[in-house]
C-alpha positions as CSV (number, residue, x, y, z in Angstrom):
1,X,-56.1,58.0,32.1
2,X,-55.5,59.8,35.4
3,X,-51.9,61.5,34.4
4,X,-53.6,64.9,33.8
5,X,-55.9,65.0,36.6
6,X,-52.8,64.4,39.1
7,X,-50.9,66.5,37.0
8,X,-53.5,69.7,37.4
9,X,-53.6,68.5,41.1
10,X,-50.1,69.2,41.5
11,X,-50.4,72.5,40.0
12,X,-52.8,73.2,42.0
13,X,-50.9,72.4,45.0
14,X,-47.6,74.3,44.0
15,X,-49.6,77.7,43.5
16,X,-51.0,77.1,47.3
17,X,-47.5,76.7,48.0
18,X,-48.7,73.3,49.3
19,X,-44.8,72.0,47.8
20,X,-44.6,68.7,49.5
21,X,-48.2,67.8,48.3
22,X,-47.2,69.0,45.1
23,X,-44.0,66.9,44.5
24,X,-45.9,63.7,45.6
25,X,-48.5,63.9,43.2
26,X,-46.1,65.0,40.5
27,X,-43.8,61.6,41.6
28,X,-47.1,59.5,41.5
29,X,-48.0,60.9,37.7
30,X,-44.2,59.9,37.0
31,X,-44.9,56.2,38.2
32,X,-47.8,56.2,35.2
33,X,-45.8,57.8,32.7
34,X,-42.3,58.8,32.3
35,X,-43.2,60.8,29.2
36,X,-45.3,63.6,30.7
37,X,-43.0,66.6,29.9
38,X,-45.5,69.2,31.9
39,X,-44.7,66.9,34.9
40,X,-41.1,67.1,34.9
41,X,-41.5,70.7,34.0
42,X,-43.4,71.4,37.3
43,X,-41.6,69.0,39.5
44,X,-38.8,71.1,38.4
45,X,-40.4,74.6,39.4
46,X,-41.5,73.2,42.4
47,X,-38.3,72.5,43.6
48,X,-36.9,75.9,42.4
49,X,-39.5,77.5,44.5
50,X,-38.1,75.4,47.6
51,X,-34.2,76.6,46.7
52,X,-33.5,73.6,45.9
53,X,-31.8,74.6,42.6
54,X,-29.5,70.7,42.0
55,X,-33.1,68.8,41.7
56,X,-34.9,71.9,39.7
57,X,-31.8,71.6,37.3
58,X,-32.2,68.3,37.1
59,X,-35.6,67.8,35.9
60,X,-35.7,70.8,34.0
61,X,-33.1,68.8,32.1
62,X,-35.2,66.1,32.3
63,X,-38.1,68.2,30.6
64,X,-36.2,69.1,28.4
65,X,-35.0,66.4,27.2
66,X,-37.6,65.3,24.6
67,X,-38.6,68.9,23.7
68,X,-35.5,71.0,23.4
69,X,-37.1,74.1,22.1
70,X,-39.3,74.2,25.2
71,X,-39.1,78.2,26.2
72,X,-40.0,77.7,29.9
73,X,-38.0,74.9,30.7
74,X,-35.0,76.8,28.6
75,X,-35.5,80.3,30.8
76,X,-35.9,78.8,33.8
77,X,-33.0,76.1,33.5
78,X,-30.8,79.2,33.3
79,X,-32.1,80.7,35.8
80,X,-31.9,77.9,38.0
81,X,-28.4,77.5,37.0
82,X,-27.8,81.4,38.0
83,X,-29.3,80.8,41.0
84,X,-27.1,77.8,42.2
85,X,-24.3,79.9,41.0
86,X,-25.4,82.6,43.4
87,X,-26.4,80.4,46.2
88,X,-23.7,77.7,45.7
89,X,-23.9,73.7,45.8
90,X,-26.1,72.0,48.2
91,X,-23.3,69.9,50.7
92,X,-25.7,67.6,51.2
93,X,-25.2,66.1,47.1
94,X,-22.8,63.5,46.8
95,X,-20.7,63.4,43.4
96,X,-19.8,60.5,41.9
């Protein structure tokens, strides 16, 4: 009932650049549905505006994953991927 109100709240924080504001409600929309594909989508842009490119991958996969066609998601995935590619791999991520 309240998904897409925290949902447009969170996209209203990202284009303040308010991106710590914007990840939190994104994170609490994800505790009332795990389905929401614009959430994962903007979660993931969010953290692609921050740099970080391993999360932004990650749930632009995750967006992804139940729409495959999705032409944002698609485009920015690869350029998310580019970007890593350019920037390299966070130290910080442990691989298992």
């Amino acid at each position: 009932m309240w998904e897409p109100t925290v949902v447009n709240l969170a996209h209203a924080y990202r284009k303040l650049k308010i991106y710590h504001e914007a990840i939190s409600c994104y994170e609490r929309v994800l505790t009332l549905s795990n389905r929401s594909l614009s959430t994962y989508a903007g979660l993931a842009y969010t953290y692609h505006l921050q740099d970080n490119f391993s999360a932004a991958i990650t749930y632009y996969l995750k967006a992804l994953w139940p729409k495959r066609d999705d032409q944002f998601c698609t485009e920015m995935l690869s350029l998310a991927l580019v970007d890593e590619g350019r920037h390299g791999i966070d130290p910080k991520i442990e691989f298992e």
